[in-house]
N, C-alpha and C positions, 0 to 999 in steps of 0.2 A: 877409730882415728883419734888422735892422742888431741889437748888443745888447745898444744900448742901447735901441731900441726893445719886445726882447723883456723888459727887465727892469722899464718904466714900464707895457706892456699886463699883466704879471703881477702885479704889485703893486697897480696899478688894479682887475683883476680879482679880484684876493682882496680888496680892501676892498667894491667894490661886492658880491661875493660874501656876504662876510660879514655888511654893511649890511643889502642889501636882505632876508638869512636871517632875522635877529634883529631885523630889524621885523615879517616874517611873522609868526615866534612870536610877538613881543610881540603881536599884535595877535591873533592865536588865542584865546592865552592871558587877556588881560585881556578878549577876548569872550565865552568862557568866566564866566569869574570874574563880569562884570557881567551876564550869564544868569541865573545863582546866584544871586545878590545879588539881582537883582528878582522873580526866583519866589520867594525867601523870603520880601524884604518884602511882596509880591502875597498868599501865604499866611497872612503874620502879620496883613495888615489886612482879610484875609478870614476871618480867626479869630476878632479882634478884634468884628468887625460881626458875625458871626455870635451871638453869646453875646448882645447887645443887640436884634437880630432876632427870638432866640425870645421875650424877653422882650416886647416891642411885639407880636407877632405871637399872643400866648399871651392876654394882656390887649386886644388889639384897638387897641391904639393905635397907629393906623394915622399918625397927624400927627407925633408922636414918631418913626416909622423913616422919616418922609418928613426931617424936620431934620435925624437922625444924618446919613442919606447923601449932603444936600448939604453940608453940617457936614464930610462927609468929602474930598468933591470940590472942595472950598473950600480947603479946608487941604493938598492934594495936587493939585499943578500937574501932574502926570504924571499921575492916574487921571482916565479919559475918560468913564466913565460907570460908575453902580451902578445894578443893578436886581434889585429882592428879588420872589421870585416866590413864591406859594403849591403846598399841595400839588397844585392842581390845572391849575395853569400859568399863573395869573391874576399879574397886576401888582400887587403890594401897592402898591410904592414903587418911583421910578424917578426920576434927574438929567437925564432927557430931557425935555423940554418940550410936545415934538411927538410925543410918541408911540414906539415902539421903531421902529431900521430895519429892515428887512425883511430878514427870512432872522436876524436874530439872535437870536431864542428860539430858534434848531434850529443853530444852528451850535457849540454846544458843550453837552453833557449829559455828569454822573456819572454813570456804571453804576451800579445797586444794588450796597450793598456797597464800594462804591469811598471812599474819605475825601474826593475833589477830584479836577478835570479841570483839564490848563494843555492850553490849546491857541493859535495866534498868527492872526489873521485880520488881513486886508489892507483899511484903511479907507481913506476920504479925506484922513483928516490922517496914514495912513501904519502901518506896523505895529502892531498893536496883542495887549499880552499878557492872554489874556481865562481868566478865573478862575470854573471852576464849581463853588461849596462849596457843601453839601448842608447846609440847618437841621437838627437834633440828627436825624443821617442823611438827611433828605429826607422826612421823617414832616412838617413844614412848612411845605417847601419848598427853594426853594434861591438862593441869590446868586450873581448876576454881575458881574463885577468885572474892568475891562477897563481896563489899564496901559499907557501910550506906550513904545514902545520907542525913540525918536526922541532923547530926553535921552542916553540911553546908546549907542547908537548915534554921537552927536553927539561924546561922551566919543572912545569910541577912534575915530573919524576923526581927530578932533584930534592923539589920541598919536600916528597912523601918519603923520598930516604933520607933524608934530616928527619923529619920529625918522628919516624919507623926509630932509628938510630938513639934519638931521644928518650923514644917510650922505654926502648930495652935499658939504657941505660940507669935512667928511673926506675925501671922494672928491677934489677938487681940491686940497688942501693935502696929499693922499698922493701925486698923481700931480708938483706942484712937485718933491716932496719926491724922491721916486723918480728922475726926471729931471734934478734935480742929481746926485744921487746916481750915477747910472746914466753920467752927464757926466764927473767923478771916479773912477771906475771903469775907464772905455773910456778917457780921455785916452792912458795912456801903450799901451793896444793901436792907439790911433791913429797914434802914434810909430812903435810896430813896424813898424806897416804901411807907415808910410811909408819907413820903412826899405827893408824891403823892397822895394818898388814901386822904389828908386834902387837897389840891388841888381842887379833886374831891368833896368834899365836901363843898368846897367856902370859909376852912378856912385858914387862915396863916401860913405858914411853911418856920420853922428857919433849913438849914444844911448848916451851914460856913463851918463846923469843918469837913464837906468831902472834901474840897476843898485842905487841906493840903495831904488830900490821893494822892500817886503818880499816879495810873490808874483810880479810883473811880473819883478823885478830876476832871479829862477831862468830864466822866459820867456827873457828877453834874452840871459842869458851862454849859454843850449843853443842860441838862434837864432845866436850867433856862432860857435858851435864847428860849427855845421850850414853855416853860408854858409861857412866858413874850408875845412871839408873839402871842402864843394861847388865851393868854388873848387881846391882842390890837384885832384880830378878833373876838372875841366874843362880844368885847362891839361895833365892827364895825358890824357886825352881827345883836346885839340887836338893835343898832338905827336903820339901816335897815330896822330891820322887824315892829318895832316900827313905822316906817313913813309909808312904805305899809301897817301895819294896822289903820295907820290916814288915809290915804289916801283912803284906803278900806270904812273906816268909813267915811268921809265928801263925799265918792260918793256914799255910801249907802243912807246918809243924801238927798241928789241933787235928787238923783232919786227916793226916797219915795215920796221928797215934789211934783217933777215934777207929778209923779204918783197921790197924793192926791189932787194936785191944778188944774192941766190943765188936766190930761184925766179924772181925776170923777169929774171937771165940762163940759168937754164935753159927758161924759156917763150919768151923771145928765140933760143934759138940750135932749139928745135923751129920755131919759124917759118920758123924761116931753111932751115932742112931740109927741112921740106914746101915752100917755094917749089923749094926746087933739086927736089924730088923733081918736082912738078906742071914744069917745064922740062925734068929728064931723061927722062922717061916720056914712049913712045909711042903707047900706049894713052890712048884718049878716057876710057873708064870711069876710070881709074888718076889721070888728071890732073882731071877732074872730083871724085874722092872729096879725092883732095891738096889743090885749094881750098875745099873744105868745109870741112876738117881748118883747113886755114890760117885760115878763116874766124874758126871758132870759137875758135880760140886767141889769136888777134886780139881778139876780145871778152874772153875769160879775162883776158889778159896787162892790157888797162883794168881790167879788174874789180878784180885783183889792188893795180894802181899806186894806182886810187881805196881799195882798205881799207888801204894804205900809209898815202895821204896822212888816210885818217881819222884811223888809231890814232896816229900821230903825224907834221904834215907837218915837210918837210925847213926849211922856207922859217921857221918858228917858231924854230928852230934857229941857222940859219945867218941871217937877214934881220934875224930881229924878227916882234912883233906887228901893228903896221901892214901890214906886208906881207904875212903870213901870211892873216890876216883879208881884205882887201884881194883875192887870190886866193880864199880859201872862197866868200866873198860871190860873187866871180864864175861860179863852177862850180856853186853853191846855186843860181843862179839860171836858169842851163841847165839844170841833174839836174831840176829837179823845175818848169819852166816858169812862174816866177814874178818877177816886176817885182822884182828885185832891186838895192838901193842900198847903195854905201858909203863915208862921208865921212871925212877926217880931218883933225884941227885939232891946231896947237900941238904937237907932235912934231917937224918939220924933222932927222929922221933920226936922234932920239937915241933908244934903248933904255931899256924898264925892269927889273928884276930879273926872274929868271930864274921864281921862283915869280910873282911877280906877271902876267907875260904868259901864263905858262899859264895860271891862273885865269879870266883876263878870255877867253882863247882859248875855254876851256871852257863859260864860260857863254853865249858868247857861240852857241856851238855846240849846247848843249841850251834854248837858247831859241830858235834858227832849228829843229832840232829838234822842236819844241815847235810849231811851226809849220805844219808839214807835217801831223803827225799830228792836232791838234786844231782850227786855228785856220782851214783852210779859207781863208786869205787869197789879195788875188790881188797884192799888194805887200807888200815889207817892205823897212823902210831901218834901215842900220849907221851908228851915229857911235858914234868912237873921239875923244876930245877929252884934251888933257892942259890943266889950269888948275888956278892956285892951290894946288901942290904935290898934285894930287890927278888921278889917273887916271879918268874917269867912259866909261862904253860903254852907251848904248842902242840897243835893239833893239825896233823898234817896228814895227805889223802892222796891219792893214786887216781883220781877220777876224773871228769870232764874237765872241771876249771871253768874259770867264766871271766868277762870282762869288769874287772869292778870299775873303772869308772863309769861304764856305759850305766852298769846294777846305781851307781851310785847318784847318779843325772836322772835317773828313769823319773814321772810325773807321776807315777802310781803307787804311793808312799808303801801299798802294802807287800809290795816285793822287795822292798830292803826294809821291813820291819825285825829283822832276826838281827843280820847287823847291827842296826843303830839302837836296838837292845842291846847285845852283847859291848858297842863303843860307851853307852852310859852307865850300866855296868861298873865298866874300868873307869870310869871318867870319877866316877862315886867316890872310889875310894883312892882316889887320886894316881890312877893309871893309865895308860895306855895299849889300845888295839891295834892291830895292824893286819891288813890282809893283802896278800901275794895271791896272784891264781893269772891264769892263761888259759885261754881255751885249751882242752885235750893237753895239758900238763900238771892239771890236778892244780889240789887249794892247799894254801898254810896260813894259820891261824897263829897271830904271836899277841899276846897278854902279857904286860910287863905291868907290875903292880910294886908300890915300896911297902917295906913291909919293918916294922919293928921288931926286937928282939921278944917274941914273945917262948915263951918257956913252953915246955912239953903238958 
């Protein structure tokens, strides 16, 4: 997650946070409070009617407490119904028409002793707060007095979608806000990065203009002292690796020649020894072990000339790349019984530098390499082309394929160690590698190298 992303979800998240919090309480809280509020005006006009109840109720004037408490129901849009009961449970007075509903003489009594009962019963037009106060104690009777909870209810629904309404409101003109903001912010790490990314890519990159940024502007001048070092080791790096692979090369050289001069003239002159030996000897046994002998030293003495022409052939040297290659390709394809092919364009016998042609020898070498050991192919074809001041050699195969990014991500450096040989390599002398492959669609190997005019 990008972040600027991470700075609009957080910001968004603390408003709605804090929004949707402080509407909870608000609305707790003012539920509360308007609780309070109608149990004490429920108590006051039940306090109220009481002191007039015993009065009509003591003198019998029974038409009088029937007035009061429609008088009261009249003048109070919220109280659902009054009904004054004696001491013995009878109806003095009541704002019902039709009679009590059922179950509500038993659905709320004061204890003996008690001042008042609040209790909240569930009617048809909806909660209702029902009030049982006892005449001068219940000596009597007693009133009930049953108050809508629906007004107040009605109240904070209201306030919780105002201030629901507000949050969101707030919520989108935070998260605009945030997301400019968070835009102003990232711009110039957008830069860097892009920087970088050309960096990576080996090209040029101009960001003066972070430098005036007051936080960014630290960022930049460390990221240039970072890419400035990265660079002086890298090219420390390359000559490095550069000289270990001359050096690799001139003792590949030493030890082909020692290998091709002095041990296959000393494996050459036992052969020649055991033949004369297996012609002067008259013994059968004698001249049968001497051909053996000879046999096998026959085989050695190839063995020998082939790790010659591995570690370093003559024909590289003394011919050229074309040429060199040209024979490998041929004996690749005997050694190891595979459809071997190899082309070459636009050279007409000129030469290229001396690191350049090994390079391109070598990869060319650990990708037909590469071949045998993984790819299971039953062809594979060599172009050597020169065009456009630039050396390219492909090496292309008929065999399994494989996933190189997988090959390329793997954690086990030593199974892309042929690769990222062959990419340093071309990297050395200022090239480029490339590999194509698919599973079960076979690999192709492209080496693009620049190359100077060098003469034959």
């Amino acid at each position: 997650m990008s972040l600027r992303k991470k700075l609009v979800l957080a910001i968004g998240g603390l408003i709605l946070l804090l929004g949707v919090g402080g509407t909870l309480h608000a609305r707790l809280t003012l539920a509360g409070i308007s609780q309070d509020e109608l149990e004490r005006r429920a108590l006051a006009v039940s306090r109220d009617l009481e002191s007039h109840a015993g009065e009509s109720m003591l003198t019998n004037d029974i038409f009088g407490l029937y007035q009061r408490i429609n008088e009261l129901a009249t003048a109070n849009d919220d109280i659902r119904y009054v009904v004054v009961f004696d001491a013995q449970g009878n109806v003095k007075a009541s704002t019902f028409a039709n009679g009590l509903p059922v179950g509500l003489r038993d659905s709320n009594r004061a204890a003996t002793g008690q001042p008042y009962s609040l209790t909240t019963l569930s009617t048809s037009e909806g909660n209702v707060l029902d009030v049982a106060y006892p005449v001068q104690g219940g000596r009597l009777g007693v009133i009930r007095l049953g108050v809508a909870r629906g007004p107040m209810e009605s109240e904070v629904n209201g306030l919780t979608s105002n201030l629901l309404g507000l949050t969101g409101a707030v919520l989108v003109i935070g998260l605009i806000a945030s997301y400019l903001l968070a835009t102003v912010l990232t711009r110039p790490l957008a830069r860097l990065t892009l920087a970088a990314r050309a960096i990576t890519r080996g090209e040029p990159s101009n960001h003066d203009e972070l430098y005036s940024h007051p936080e960014i502007g630290q960022v930049a001048i460390a990221f240039d002292d970072m890419t400035h070092k990265l660079r002086e080791r890298e090219e420390e790096r390359a000559q490095l690796l550069a000289k270990v692979i001359g050096a690799q090369e001139d003792e590949r050289r030493r030890i082909s020649r020692e290998l091709h001069d002095d041990a296959g003239q000393v494996m050459t002159s036992v052969l020649l020894g055991l033949a004369h030996l297996e012609q002067a000897s008259e013994e059968q046994s004698v001249q049968v072990e001497a051909a053996e002998l000879r046999a096998a030293t026959a085989v050695a003495l190839d063995h020998l000339r082939d790790m010659a022409r591995e570690l370093r052939p003559s024909a590289l040297d003394d011919l050229g790349l074309e040429a060199a290659l040209q024979r490998y390709v041929a004996d690749y394809g005997r050694k190891h019984a595979v459809d071997a092919d190899f082309q070459s364009q636009g050279f007409d016998g000129s030469r290229l530098s001396p690191a350049t042609e090994t390079a391109l020898y070598r990869i060319a070498q650990e990708a037909l390499t590469n071949v045998v050991r993984h790819a299971q192919a039953e062809s594979v074809s060599v172009l050597l082309e020169r065009r456009d001041g630039h050396a390219i050699l492909v090496v292309e195969d008929d065999g399994s394929g494989f996933d190189v990014d997988a090959l390329l991500h793997l954690a086990l450096p030593a199974a892309k160690l042929g690769l990222l040989g062959m990419e340093e390599r071309a990297a050395l002398v200022g090239g480029t590698l490339t590999v194509e492959s698919h599973p079960s669609k076979g690999t192709a190997v492209f080496a693009e190298v620049p190359v100077a005019g060098v003469g034959p």
